[in-house]
C-alpha positions as CSV (number, residue, x, y, z in Angstrom):
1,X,-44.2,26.4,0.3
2,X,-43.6,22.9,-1.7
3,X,-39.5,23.6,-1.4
4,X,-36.9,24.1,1.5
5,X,-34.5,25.3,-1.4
6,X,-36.8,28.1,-1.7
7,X,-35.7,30.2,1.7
8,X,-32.2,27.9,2.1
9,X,-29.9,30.7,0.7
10,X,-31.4,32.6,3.3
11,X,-29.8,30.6,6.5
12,X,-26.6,29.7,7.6
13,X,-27.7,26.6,9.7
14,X,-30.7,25.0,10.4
15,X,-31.9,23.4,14.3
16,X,-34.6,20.8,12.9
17,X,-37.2,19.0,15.4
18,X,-36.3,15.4,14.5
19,X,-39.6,13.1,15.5
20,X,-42.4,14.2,13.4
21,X,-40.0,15.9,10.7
22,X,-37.3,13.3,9.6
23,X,-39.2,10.5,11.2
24,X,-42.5,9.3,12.3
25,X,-41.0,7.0,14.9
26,X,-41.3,4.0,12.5
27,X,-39.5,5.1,9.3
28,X,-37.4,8.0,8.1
29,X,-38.9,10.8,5.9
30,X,-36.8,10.1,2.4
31,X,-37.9,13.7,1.4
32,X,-37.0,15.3,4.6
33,X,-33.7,13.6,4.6
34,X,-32.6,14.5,1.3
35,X,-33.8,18.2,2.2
36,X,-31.5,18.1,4.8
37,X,-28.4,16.4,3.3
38,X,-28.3,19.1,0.3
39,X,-28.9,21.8,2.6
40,X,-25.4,20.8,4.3
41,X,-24.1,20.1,0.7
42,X,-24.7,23.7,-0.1
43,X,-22.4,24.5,2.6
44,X,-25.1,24.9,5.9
45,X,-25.0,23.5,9.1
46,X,-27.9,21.3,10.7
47,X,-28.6,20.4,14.2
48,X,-31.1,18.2,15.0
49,X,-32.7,19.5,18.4
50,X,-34.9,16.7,20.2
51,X,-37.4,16.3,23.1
52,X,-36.3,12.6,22.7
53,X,-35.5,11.6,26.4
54,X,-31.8,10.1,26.3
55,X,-28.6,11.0,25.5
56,X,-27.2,12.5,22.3
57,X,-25.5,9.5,21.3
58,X,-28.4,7.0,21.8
59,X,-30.5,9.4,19.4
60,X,-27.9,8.6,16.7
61,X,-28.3,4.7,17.4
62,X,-31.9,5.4,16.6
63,X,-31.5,7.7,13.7
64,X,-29.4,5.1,12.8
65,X,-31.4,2.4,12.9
66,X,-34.3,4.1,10.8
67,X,-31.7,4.7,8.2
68,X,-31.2,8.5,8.5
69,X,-27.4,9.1,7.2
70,X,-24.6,10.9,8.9
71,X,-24.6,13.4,5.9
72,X,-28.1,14.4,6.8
73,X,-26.9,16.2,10.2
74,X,-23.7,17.9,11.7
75,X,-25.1,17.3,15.5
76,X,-28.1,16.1,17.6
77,X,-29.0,18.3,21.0
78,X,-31.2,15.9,23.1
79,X,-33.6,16.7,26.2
80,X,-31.9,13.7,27.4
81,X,-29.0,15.8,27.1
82,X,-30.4,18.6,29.5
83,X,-32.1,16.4,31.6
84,X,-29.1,14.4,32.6
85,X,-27.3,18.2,33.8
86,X,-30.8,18.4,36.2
87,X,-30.4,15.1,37.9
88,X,-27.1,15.9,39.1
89,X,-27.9,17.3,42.0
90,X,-29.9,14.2,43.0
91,X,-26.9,11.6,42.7
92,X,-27.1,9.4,45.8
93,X,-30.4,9.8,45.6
94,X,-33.3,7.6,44.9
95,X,-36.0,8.6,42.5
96,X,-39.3,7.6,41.4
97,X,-39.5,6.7,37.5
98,X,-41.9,6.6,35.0
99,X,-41.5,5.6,31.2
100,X,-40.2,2.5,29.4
101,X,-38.2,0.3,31.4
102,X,-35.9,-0.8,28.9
103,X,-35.7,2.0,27.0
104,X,-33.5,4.7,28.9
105,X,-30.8,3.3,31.0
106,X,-28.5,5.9,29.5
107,X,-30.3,8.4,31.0
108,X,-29.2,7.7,34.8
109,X,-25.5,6.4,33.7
110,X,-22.9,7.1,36.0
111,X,-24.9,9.0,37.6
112,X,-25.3,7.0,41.2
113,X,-28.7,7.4,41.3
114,X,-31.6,5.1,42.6
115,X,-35.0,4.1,41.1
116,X,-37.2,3.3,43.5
117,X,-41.2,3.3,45.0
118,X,-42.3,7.0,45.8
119,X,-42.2,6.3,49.2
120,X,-38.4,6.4,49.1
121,X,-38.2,9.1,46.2
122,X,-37.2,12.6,46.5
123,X,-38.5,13.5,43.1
124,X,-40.6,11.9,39.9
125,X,-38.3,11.3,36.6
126,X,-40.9,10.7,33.7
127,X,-39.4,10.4,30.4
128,X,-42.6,9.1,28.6
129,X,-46.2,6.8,29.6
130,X,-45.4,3.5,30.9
131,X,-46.7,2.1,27.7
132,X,-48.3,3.7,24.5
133,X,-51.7,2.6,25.0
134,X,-51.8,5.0,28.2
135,X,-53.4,8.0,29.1
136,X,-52.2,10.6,31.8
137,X,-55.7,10.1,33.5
138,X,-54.1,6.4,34.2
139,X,-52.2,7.5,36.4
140,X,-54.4,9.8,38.9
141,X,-53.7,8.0,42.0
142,X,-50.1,7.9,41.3
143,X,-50.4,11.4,41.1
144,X,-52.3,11.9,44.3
145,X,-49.1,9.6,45.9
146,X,-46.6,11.9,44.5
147,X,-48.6,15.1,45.6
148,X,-49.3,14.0,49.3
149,X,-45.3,13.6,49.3
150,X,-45.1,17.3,47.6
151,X,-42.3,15.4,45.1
152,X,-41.0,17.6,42.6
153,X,-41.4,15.8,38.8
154,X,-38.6,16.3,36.1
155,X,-40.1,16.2,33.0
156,X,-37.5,14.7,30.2
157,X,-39.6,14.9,27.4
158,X,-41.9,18.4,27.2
159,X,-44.1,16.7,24.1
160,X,-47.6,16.3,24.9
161,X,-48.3,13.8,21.9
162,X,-45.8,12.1,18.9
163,X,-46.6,10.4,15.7
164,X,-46.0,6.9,15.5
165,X,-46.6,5.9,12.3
166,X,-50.1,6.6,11.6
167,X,-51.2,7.1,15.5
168,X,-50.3,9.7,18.0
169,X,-49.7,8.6,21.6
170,X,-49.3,10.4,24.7
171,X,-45.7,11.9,25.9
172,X,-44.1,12.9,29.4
173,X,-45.5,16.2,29.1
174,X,-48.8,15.5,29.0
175,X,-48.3,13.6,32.4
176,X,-46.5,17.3,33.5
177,X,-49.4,18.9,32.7
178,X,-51.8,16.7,34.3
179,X,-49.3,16.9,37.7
180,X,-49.0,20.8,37.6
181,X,-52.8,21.6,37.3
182,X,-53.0,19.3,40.3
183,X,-50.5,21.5,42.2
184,X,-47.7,19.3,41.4
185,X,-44.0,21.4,40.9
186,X,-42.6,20.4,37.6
187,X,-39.1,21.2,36.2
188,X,-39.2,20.4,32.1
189,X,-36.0,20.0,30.0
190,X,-36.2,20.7,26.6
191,X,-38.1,22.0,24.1
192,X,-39.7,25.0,24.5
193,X,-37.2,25.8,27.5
194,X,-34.4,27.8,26.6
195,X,-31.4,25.9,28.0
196,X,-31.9,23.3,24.9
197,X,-32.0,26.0,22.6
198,X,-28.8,27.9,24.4
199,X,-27.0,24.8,24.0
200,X,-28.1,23.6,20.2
201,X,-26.8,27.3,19.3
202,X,-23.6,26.6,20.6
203,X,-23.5,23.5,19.0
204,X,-23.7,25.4,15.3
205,X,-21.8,27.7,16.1
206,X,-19.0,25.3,17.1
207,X,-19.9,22.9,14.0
208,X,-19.7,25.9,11.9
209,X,-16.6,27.2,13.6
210,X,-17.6,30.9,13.7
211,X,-20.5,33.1,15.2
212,X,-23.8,33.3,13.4
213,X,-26.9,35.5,13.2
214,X,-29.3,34.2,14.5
215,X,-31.6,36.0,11.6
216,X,-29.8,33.5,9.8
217,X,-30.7,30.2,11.8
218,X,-34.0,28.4,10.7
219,X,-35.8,26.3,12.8
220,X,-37.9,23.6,11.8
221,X,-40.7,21.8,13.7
222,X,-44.3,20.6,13.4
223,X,-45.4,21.5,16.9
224,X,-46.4,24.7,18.2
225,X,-46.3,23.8,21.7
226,X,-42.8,23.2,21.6
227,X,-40.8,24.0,18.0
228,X,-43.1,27.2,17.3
229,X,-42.8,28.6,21.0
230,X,-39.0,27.5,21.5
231,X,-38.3,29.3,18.0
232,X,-40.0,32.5,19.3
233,X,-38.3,32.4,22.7
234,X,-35.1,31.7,20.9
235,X,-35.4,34.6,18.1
236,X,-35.3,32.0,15.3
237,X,-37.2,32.0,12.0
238,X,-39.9,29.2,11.7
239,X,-40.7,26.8,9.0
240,X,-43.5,24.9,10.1
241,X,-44.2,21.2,9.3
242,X,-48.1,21.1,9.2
243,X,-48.4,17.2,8.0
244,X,-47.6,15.8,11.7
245,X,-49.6,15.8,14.5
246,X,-51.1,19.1,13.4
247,X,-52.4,17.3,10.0
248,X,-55.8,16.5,10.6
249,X,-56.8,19.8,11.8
250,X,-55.0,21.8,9.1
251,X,-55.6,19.2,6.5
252,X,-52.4,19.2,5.6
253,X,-52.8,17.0,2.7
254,X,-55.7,17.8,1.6
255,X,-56.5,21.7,1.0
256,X,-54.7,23.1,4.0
257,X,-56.1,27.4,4.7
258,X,-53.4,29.9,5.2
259,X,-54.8,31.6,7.1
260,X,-56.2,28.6,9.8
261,X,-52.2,27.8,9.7
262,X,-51.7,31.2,10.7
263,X,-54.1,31.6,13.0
264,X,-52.7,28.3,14.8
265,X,-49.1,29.3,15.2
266,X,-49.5,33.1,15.6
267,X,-50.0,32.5,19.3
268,X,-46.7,31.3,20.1
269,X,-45.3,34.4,18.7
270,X,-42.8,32.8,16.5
271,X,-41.6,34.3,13.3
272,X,-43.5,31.8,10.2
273,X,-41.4,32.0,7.1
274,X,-43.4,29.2,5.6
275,X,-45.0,26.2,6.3
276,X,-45.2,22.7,4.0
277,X,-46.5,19.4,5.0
278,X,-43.9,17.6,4.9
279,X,-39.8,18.9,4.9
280,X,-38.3,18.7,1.3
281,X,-35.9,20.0,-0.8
């Protein structure tokens, strides 16, 4: 499918993936943003549902920042969002933290929690690789420290990879993986996991001010891991992006088959409408 406006009069509201579909984590998608902004101008509600790591609000600093309008959205439903209800029962506590140490402060914000050495920790909080150029093999005698304490790991961010302009770089969930097949215990926030979907639901309802079928809520995504097999779990119609991190192996650009794109998502058990490489109207 070459147009969103093709299926649109079919949905109420829309719960689009955000990284990968409106951005590529260096620039907006111009296409992808106008989709969206005549979708709501034809009287639909989006959400923008994220395995972004922090808060709600600091996701609309960043969308923000890479000049994706108000009008292109009604609400963004973060991981960061969910994750923040799972640390609450560590306050007072110290934890162990891996990711970017500048980039989510808001995560642990009022929360009275500690980020210290393992040694101290009662759990692991990874939000994302220390550092793009990483590899969760980087980090296998961290993990043999964290399994010799038996911590638990909280996994912010479910994604195993993300576009990033023209490269893909490792996420959290790759590092979740890598703990659990070494007999780690992981807890994961967002997307596939339902409670992000519960929550993004009542968001468009509440945006939309009245119930809605959910035969008539679309969601959009270029993963299968998560957007395909969060859709399924959620009952939602799927309109896959195929021209993210899913491009080279569908050739997405090129002369995609229907049937390889089939094939791909059918797995997850989602519902494919359509797919298109990149969101448009």
């Amino acid at each position: 499918m070459s147009s969103l406006s093709t299926i649109a009069g079919n949905y109420d509201a829309i719960l689009s993936d955000v990284w990968g579909v409106v951005h590529n984590g260096v620039a907006a998608h111009p296409a992808a943003v106008d989709a969206l902004c005549r979708f709501r101008e034809a009287g639909g509600r989006v959400v923008l549902i994220t395995n972004a790591p922090r808060p709600s609000p600091d996701i609309i600093d960043m969308l923000d920042d890479l000049a994706v309008p108000v009008e292109a959205y009604d609400a963004v439903v973060s991981s960061g969002d969910v994750t923040r209800a799972m640390l609450v029962p560590y306050r007072g506590q110290t934890l162990h933290y891996v990711g970017p140490a500048e980039e989510n402060d808001g995560l642990f914000e009022g929360l009275d929690i500690t980020l210290g050495a393992p040694e101290d920790a009662r759990a692991v909080i990874v939000t994302d690789l220390d550092n793009d150029d990483q590899t969760p093999d980087d980090y296998s005698d961290r993990i043999t420290t964290w399994l010799a304490r038996k911590l638990p790991m909280i996994c912010a961010n479910p994604d195993r990879v993300v576009e990033h302009g023209d490269q893909l770089i490792y996420c959290g969930g790759a590092l979740a993986d890598l703990y659990e097949a070494r007999g780690g215990m992981i807890h994961m926030a967002g997307k596939p996991y339902r409670p992000i979907y519960d929550e993004a639901l009542l968001v468009a309802e509440k945006v939309a001010g009245r119930s809605l079928d959910r035969g008539r809520i679309l969601a959009i995504g270029d993963s299968v891991r998560t957007d395909a097999i969060g859709a399924a779990n959620a009952g939602l119609d799927l309109l896959f992006v195929t021209g993210s991190i899913h491009a080279g192996e569908l050739d997405a650009f090129g002369s995609p088959d229907p049937d390889a794109i089939r094939a791909l998502v059918a797995p997850s058990g989602a519902r494919l409408k359509a797919f298109m490489p990149r969101l448009a109207w």
